[in-house]
N, CA, C, O and CB atoms as a CASP TS submission, in Angstrom:
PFRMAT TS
TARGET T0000
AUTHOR 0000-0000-0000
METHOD Language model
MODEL 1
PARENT N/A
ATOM      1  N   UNK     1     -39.268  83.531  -6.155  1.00  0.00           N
ATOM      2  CA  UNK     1     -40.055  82.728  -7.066  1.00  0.00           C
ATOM      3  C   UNK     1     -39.189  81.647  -7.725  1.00  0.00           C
ATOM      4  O   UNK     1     -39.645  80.516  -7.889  1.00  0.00           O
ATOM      5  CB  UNK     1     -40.705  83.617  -8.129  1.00  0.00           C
ATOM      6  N   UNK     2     -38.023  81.957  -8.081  1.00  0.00           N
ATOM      7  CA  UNK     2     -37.362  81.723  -8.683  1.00  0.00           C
ATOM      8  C   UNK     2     -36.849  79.776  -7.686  1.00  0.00           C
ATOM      9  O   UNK     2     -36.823  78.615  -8.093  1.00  0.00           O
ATOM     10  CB  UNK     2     -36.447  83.207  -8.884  1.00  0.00           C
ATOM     11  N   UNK     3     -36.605  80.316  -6.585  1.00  0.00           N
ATOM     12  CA  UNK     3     -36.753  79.428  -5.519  1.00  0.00           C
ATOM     13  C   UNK     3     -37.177  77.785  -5.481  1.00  0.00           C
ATOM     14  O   UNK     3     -36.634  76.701  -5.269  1.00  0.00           O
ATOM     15  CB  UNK     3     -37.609  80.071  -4.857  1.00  0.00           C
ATOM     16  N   UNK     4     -38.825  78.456  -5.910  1.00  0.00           N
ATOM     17  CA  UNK     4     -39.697  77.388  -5.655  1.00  0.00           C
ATOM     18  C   UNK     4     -39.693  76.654  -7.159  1.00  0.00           C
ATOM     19  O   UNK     4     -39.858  75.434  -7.175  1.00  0.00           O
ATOM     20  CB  UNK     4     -41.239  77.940  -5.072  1.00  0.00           C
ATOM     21  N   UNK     5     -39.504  77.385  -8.459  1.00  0.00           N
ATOM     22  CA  UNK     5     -39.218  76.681  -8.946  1.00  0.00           C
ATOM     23  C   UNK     5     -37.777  75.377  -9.336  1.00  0.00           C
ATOM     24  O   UNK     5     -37.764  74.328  -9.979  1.00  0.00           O
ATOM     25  CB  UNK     5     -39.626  77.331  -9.386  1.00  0.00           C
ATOM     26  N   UNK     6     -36.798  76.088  -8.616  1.00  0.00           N
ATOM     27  CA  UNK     6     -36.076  75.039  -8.229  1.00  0.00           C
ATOM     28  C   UNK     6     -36.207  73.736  -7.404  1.00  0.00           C
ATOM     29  O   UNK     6     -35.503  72.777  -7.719  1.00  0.00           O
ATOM     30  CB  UNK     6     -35.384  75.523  -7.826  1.00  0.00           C
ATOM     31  N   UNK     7     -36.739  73.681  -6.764  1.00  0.00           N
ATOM     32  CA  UNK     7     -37.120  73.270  -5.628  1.00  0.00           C
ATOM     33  C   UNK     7     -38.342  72.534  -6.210  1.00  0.00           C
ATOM     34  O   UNK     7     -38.906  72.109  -5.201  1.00  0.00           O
ATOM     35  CB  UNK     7     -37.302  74.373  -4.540  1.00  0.00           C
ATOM     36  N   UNK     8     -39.109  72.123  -7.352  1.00  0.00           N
ATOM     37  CA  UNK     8     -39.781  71.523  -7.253  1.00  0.00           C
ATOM     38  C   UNK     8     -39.474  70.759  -8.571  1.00  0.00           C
ATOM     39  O   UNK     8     -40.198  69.802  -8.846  1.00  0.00           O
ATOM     40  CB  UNK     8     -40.833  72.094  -6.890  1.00  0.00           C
ATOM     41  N   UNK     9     -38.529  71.077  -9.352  1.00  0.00           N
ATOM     42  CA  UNK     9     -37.835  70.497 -10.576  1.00  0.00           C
ATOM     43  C   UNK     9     -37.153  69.440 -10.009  1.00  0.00           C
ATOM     44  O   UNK     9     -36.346  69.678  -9.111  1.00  0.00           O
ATOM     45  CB  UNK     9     -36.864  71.455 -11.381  1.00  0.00           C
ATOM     46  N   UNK    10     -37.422  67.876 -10.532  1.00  0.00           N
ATOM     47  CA  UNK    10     -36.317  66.823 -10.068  1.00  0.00           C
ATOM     48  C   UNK    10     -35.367  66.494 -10.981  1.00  0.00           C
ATOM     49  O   UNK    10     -35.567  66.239 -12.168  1.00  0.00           O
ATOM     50  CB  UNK    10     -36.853  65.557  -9.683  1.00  0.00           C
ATOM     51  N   UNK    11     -34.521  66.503 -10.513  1.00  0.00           N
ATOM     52  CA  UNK    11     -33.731  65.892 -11.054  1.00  0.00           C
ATOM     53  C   UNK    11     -33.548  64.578 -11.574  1.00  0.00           C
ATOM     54  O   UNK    11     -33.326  63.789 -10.656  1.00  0.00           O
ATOM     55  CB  UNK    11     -33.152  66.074 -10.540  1.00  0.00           C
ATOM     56  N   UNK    12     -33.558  63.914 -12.976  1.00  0.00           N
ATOM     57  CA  UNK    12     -33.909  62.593 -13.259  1.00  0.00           C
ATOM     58  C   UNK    12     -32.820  61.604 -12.765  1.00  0.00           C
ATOM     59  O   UNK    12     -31.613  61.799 -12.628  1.00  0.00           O
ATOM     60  CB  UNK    12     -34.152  62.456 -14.728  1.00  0.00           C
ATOM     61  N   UNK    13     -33.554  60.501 -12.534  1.00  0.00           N
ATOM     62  CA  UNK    13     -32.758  59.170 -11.591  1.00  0.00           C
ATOM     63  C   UNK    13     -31.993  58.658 -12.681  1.00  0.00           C
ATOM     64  O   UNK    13     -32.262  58.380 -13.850  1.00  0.00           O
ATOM     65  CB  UNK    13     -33.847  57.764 -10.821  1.00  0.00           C
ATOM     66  N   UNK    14     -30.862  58.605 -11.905  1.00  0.00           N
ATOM     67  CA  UNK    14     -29.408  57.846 -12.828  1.00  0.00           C
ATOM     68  C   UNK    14     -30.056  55.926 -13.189  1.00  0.00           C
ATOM     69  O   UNK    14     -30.412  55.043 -12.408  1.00  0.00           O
ATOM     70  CB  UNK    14     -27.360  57.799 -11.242  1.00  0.00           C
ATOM     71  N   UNK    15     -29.988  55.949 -14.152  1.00  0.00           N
ATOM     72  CA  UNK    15     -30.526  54.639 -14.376  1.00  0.00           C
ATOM     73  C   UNK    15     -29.710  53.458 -13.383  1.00  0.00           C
ATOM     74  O   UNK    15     -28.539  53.769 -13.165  1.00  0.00           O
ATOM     75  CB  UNK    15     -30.361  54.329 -16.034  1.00  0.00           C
ATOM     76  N   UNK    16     -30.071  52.418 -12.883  1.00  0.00           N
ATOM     77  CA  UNK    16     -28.967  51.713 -12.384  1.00  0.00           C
ATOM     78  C   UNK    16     -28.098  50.464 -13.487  1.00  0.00           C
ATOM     79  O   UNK    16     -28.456  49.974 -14.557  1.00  0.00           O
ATOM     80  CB  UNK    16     -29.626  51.026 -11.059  1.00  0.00           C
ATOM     81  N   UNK    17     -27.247  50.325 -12.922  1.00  0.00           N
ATOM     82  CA  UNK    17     -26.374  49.544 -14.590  1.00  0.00           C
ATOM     83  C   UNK    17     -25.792  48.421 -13.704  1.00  0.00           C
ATOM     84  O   UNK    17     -25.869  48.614 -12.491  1.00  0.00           O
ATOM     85  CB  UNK    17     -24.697  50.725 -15.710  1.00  0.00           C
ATOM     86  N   UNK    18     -25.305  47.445 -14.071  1.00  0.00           N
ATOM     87  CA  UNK    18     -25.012  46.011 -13.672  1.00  0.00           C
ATOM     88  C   UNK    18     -23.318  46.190 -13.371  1.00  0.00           C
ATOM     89  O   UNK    18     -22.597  47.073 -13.836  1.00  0.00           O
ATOM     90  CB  UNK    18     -25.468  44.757 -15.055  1.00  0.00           C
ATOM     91  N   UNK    19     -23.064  45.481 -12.786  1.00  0.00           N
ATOM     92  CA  UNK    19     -21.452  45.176 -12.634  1.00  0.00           C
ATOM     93  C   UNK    19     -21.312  45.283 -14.336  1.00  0.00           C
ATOM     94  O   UNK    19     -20.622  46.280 -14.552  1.00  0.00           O
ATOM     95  CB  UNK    19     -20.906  43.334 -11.753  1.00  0.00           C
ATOM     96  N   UNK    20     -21.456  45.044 -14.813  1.00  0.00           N
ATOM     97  CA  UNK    20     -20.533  44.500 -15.901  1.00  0.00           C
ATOM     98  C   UNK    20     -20.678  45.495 -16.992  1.00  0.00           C
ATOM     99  O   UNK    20     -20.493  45.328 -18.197  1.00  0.00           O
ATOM    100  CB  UNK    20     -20.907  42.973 -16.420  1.00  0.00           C
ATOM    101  N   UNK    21     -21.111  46.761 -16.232  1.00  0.00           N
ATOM    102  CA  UNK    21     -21.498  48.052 -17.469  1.00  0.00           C
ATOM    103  C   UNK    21     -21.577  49.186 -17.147  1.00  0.00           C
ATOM    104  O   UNK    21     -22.208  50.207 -17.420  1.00  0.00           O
ATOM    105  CB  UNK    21     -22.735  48.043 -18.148  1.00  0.00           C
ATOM    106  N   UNK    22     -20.174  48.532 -15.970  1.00  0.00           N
ATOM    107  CA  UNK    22     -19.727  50.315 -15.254  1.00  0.00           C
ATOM    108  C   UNK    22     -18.275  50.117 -15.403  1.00  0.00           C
ATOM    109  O   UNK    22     -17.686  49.256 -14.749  1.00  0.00           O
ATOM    110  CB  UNK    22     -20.185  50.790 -13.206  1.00  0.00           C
ATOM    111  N   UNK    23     -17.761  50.784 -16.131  1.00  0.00           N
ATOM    112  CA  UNK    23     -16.774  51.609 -16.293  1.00  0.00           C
ATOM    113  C   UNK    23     -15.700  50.828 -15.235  1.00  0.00           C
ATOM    114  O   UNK    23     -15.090  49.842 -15.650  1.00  0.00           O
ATOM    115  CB  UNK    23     -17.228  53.210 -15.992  1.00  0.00           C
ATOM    116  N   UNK    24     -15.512  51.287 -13.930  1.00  0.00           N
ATOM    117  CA  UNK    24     -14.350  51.761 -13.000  1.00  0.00           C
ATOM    118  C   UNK    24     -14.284  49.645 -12.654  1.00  0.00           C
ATOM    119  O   UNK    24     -13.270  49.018 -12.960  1.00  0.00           O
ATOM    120  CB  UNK    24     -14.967  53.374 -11.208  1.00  0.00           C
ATOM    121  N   UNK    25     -15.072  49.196 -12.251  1.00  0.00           N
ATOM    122  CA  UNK    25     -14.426  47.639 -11.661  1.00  0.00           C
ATOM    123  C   UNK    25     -13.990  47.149 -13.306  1.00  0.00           C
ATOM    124  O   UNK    25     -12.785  46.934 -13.438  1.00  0.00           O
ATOM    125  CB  UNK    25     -15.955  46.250 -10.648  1.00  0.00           C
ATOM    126  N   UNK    26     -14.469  47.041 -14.005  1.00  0.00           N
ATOM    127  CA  UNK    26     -14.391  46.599 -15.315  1.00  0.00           C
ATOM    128  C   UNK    26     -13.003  47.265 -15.835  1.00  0.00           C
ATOM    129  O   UNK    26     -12.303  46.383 -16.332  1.00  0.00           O
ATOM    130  CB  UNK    26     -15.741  47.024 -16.167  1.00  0.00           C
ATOM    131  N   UNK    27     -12.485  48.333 -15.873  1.00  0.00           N
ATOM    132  CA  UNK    27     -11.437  48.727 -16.539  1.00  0.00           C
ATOM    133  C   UNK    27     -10.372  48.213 -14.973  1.00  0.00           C
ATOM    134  O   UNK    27      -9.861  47.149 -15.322  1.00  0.00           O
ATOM    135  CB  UNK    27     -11.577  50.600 -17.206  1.00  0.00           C
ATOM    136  N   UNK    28     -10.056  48.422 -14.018  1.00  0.00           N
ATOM    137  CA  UNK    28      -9.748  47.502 -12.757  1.00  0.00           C
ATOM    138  C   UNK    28      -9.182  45.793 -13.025  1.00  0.00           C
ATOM    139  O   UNK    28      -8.014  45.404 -12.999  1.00  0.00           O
ATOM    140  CB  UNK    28     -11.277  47.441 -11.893  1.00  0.00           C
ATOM    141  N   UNK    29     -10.141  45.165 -13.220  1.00  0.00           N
ATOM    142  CA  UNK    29     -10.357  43.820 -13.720  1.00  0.00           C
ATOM    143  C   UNK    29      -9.717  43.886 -15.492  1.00  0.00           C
ATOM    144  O   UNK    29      -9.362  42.778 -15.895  1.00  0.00           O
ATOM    145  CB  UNK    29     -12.234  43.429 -13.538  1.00  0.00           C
ATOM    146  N   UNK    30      -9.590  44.809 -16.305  1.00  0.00           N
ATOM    147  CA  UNK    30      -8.693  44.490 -17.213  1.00  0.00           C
ATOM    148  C   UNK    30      -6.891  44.957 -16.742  1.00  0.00           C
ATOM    149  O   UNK    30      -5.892  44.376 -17.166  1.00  0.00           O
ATOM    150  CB  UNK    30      -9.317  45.257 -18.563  1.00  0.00           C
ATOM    151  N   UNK    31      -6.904  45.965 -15.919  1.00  0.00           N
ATOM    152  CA  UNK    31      -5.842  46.434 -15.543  1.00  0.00           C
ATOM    153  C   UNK    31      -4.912  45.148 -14.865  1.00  0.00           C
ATOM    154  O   UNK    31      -3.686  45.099 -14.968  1.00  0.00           O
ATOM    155  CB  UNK    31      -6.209  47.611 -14.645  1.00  0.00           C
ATOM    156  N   UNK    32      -5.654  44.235 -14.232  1.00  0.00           N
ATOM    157  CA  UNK    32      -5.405  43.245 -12.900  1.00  0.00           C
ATOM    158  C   UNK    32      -4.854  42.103 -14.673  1.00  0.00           C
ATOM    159  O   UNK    32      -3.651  41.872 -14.796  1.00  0.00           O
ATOM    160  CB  UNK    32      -7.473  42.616 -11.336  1.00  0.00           C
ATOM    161  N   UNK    33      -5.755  41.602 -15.697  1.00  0.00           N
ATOM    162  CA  UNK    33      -5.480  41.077 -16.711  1.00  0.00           C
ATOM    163  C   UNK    33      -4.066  41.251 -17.680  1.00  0.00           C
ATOM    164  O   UNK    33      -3.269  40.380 -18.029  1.00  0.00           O
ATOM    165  CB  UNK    33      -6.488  41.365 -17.224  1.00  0.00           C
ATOM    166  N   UNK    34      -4.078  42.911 -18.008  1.00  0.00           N
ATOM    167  CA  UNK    34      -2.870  42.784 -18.125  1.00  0.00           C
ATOM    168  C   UNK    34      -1.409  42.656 -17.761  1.00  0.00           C
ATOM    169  O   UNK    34      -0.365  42.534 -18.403  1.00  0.00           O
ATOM    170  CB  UNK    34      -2.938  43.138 -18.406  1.00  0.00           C
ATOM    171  N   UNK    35      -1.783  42.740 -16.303  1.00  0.00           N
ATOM    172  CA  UNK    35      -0.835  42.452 -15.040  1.00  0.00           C
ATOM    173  C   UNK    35      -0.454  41.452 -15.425  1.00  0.00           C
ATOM    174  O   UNK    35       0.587  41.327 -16.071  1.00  0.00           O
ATOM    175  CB  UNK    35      -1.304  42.335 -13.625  1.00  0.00           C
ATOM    176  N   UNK    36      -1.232  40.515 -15.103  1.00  0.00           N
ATOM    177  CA  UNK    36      -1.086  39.194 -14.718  1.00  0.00           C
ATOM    178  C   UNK    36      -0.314  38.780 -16.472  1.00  0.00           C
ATOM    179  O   UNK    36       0.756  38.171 -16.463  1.00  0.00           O
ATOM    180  CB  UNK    36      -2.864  38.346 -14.111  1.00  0.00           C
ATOM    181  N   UNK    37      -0.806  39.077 -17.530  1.00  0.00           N
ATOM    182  CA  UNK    37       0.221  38.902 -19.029  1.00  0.00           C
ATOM    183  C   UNK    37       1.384  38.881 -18.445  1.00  0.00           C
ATOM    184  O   UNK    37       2.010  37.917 -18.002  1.00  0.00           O
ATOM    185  CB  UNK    37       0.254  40.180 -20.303  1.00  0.00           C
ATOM    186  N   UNK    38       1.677  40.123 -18.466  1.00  0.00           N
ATOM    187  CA  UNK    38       3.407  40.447 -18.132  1.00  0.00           C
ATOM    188  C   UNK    38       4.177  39.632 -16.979  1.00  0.00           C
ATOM    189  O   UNK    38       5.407  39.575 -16.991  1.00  0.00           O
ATOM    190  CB  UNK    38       3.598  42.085 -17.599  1.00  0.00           C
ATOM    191  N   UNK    39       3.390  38.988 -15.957  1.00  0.00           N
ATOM    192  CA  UNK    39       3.754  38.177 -15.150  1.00  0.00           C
ATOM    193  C   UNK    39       3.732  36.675 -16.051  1.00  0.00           C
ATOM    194  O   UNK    39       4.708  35.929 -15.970  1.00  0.00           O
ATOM    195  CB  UNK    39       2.839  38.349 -13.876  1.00  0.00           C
ATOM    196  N   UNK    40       2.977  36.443 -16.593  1.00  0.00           N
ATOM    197  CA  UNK    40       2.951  35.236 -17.102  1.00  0.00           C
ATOM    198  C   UNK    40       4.222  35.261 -18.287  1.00  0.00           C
ATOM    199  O   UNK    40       4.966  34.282 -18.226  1.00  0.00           O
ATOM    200  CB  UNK    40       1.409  34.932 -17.643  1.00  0.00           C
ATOM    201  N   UNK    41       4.490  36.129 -19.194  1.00  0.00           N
ATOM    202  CA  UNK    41       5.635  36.809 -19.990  1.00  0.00           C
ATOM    203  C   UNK    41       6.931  36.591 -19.290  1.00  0.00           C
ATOM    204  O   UNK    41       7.646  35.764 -19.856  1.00  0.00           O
ATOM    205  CB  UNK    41       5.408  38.380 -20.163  1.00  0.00           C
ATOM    206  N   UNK    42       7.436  37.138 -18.170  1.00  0.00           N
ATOM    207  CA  UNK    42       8.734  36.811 -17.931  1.00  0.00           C
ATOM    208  C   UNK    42       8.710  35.744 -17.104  1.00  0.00           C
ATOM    209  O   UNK    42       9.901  35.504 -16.904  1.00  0.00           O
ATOM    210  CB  UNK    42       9.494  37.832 -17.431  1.00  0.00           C
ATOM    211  N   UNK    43       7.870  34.732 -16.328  1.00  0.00           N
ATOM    212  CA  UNK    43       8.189  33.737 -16.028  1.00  0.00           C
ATOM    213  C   UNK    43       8.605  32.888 -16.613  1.00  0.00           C
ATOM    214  O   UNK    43       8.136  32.461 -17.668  1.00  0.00           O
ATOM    215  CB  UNK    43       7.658  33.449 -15.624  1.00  0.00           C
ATOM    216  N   UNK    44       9.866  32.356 -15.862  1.00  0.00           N
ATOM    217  CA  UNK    44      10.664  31.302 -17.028  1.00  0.00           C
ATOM    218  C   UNK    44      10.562  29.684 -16.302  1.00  0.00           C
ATOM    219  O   UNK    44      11.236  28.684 -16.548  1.00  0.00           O
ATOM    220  CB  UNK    44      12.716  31.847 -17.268  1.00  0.00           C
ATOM    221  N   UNK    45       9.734  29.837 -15.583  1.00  0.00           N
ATOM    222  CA  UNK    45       9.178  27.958 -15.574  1.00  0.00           C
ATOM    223  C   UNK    45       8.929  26.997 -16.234  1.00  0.00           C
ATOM    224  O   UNK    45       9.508  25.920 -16.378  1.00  0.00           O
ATOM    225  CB  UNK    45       8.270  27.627 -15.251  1.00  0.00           C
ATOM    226  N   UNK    46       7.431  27.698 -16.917  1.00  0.00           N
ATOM    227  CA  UNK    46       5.913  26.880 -17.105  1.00  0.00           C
ATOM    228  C   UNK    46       6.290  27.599 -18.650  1.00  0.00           C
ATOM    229  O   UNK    46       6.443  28.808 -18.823  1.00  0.00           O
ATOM    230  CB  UNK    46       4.033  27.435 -15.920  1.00  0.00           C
ATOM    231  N   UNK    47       6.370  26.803 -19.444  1.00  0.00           N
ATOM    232  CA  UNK    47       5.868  27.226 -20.957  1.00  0.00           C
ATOM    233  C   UNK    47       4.461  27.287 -21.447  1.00  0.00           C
ATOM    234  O   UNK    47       4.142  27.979 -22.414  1.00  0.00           O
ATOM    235  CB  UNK    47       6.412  26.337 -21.881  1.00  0.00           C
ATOM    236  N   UNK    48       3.420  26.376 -20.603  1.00  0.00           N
ATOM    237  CA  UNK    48       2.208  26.862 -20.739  1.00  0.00           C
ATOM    238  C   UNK    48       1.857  28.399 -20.304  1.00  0.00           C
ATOM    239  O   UNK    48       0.978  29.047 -20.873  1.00  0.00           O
ATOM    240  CB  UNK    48       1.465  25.971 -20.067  1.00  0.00           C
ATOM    241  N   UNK    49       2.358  28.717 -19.621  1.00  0.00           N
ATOM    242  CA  UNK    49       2.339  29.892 -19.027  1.00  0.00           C
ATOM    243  C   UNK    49       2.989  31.082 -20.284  1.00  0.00           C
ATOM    244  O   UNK    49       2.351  32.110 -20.511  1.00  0.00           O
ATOM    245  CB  UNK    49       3.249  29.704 -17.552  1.00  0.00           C
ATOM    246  N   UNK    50       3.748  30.908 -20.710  1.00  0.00           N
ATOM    247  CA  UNK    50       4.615  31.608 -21.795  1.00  0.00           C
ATOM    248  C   UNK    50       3.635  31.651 -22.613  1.00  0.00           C
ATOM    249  O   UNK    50       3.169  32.739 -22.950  1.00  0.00           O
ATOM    250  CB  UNK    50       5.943  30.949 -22.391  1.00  0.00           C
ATOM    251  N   UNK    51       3.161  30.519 -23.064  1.00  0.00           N
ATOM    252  CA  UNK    51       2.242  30.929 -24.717  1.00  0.00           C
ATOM    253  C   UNK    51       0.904  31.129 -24.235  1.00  0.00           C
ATOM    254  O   UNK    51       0.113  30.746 -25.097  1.00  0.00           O
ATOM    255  CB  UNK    51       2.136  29.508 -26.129  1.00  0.00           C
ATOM    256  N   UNK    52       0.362  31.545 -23.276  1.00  0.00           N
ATOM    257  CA  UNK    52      -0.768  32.079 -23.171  1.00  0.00           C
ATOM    258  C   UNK    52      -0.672  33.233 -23.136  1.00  0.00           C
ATOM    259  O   UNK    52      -1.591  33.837 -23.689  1.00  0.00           O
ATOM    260  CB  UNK    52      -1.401  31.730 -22.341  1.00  0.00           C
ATOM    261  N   UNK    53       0.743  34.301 -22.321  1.00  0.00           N
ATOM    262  CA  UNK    53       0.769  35.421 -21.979  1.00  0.00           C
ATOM    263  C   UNK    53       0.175  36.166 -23.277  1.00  0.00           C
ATOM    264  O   UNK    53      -0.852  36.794 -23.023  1.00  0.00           O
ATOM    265  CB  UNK    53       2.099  35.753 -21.483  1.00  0.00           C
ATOM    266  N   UNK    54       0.573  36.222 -24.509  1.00  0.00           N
ATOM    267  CA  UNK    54       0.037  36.978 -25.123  1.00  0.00           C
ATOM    268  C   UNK    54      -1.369  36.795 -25.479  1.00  0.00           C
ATOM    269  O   UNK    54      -1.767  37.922 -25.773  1.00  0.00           O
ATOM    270  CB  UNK    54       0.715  37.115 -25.956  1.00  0.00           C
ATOM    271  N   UNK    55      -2.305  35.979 -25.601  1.00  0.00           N
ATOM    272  CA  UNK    55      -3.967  36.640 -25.197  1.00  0.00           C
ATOM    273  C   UNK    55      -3.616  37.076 -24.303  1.00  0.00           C
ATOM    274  O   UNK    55      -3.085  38.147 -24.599  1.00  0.00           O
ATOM    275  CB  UNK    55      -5.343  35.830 -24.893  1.00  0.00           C
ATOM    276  N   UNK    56      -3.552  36.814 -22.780  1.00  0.00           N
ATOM    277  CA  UNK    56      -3.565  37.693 -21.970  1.00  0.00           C
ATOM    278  C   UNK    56      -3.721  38.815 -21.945  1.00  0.00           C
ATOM    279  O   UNK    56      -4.671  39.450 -21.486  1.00  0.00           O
ATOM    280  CB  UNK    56      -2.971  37.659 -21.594  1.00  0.00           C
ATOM    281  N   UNK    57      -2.681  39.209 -22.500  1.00  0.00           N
ATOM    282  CA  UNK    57      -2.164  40.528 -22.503  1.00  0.00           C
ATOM    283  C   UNK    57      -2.976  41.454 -23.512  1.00  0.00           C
ATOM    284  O   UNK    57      -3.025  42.660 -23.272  1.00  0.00           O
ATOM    285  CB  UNK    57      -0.658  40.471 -22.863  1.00  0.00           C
ATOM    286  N   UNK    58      -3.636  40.914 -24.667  1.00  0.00           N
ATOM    287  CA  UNK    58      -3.843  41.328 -25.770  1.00  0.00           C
ATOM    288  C   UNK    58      -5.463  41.416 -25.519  1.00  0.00           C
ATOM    289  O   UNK    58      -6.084  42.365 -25.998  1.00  0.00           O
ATOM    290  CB  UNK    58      -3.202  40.444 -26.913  1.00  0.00           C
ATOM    291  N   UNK    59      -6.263  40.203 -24.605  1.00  0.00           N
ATOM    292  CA  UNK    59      -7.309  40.338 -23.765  1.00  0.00           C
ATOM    293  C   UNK    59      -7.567  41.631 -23.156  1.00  0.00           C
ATOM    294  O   UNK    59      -8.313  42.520 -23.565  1.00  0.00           O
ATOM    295  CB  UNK    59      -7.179  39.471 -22.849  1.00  0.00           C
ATOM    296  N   UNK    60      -6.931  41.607 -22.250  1.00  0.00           N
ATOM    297  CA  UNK    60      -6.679  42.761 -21.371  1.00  0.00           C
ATOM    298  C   UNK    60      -6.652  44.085 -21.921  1.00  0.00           C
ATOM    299  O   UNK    60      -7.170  44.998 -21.277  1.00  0.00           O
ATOM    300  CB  UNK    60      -5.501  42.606 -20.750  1.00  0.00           C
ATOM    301  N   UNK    61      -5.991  44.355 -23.284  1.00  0.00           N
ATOM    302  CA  UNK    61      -5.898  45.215 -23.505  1.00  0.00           C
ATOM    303  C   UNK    61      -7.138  45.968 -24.503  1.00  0.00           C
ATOM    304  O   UNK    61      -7.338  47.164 -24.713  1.00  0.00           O
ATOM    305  CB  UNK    61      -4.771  45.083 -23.753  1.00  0.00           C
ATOM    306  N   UNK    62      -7.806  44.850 -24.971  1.00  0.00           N
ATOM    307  CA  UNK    62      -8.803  44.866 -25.671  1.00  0.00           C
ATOM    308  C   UNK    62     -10.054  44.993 -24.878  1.00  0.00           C
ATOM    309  O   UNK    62     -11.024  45.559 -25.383  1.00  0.00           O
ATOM    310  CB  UNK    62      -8.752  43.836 -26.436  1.00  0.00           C
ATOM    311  N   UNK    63     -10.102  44.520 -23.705  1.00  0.00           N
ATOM    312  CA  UNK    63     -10.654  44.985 -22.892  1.00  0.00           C
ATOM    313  C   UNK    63     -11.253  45.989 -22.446  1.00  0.00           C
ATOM    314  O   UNK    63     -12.389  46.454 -22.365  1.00  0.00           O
ATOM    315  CB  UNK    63     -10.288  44.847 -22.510  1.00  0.00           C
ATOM    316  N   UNK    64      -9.355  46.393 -21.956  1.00  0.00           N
ATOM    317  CA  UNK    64      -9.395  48.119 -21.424  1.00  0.00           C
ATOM    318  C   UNK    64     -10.327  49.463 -22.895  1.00  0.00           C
ATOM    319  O   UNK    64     -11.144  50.382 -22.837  1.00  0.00           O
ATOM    320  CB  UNK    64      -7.019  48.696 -21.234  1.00  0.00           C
ATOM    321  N   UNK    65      -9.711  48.925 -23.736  1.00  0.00           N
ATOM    322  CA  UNK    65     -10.329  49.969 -25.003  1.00  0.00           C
ATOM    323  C   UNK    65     -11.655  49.662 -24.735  1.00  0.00           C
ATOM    324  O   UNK    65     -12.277  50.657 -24.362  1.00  0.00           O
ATOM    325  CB  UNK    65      -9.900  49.652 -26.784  1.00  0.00           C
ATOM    326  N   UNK    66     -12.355  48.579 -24.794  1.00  0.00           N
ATOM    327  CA  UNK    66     -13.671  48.739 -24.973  1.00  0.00           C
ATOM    328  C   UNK    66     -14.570  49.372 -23.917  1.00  0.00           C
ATOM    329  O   UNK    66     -15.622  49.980 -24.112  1.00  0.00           O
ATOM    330  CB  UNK    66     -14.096  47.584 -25.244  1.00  0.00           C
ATOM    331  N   UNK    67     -13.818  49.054 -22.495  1.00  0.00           N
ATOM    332  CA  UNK    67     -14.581  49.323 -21.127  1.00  0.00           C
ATOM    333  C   UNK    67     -14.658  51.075 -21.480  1.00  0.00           C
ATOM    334  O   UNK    67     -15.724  51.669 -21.643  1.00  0.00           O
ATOM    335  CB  UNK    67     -13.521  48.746 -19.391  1.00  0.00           C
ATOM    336  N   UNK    68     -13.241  51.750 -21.556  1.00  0.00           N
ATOM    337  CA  UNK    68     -13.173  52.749 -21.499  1.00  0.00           C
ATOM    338  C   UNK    68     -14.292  53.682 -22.329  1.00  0.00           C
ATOM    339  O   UNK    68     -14.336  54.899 -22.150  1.00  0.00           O
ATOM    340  CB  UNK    68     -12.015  52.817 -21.707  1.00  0.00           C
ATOM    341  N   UNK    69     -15.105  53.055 -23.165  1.00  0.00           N
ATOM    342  CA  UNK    69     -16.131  53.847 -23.615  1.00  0.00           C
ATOM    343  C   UNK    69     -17.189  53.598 -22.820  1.00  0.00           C
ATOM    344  O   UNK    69     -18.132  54.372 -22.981  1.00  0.00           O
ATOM    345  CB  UNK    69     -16.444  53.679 -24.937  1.00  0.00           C
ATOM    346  N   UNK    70     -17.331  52.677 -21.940  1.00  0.00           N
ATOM    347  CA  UNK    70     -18.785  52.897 -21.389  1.00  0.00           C
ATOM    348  C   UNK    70     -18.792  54.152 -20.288  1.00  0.00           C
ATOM    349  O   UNK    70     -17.826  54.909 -20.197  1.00  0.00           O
ATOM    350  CB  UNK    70     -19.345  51.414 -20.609  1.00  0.00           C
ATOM    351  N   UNK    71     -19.933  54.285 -19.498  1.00  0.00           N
ATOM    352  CA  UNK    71     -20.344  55.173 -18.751  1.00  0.00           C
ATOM    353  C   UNK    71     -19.874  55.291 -17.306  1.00  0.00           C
ATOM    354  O   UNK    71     -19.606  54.240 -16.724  1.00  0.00           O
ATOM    355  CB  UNK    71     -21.528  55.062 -18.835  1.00  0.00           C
ATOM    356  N   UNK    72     -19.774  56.164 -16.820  1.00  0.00           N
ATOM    357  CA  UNK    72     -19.520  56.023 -15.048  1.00  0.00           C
ATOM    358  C   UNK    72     -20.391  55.085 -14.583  1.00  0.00           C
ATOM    359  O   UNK    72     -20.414  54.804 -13.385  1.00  0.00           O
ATOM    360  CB  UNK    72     -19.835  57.419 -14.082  1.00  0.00           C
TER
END
């Protein structure tokens, strides 16, 4: 008995969510952000490059905190 009531209980549909409100590419894409800081940080070329690194980096990292609360 027990059976059929399994078996006829559904399971509710995972809502679908947008690129931009899932978790795993989004924390990815800040990971790739703060990369790219620390690359922009010790390059000793481009001084435009120098004084941006920190948003960058600080982007990125602000980022990562926020992504990390959303959902799978």
């Amino acid at each position: 008995m027990s059976h059929l009531i399994e078996t006829r209980t559904r399971t509710p549909a995972r809502p679908k969510r947008s690129f931009f409100l899932r978790r795993r590419p989004m924390e990815n894409i800040a990971t790739v952000l703060i990369g790219l800081g620390f690359l922009m940080l010790f390059q000793p070329f481009l001084l435009v490059l120098y004084t941006y690194s920190l948003v960058t980096l600080l982007l990125g990292t602000v980022m990562f905190i926020i992504v990390s609360k959303f959902p799978e």
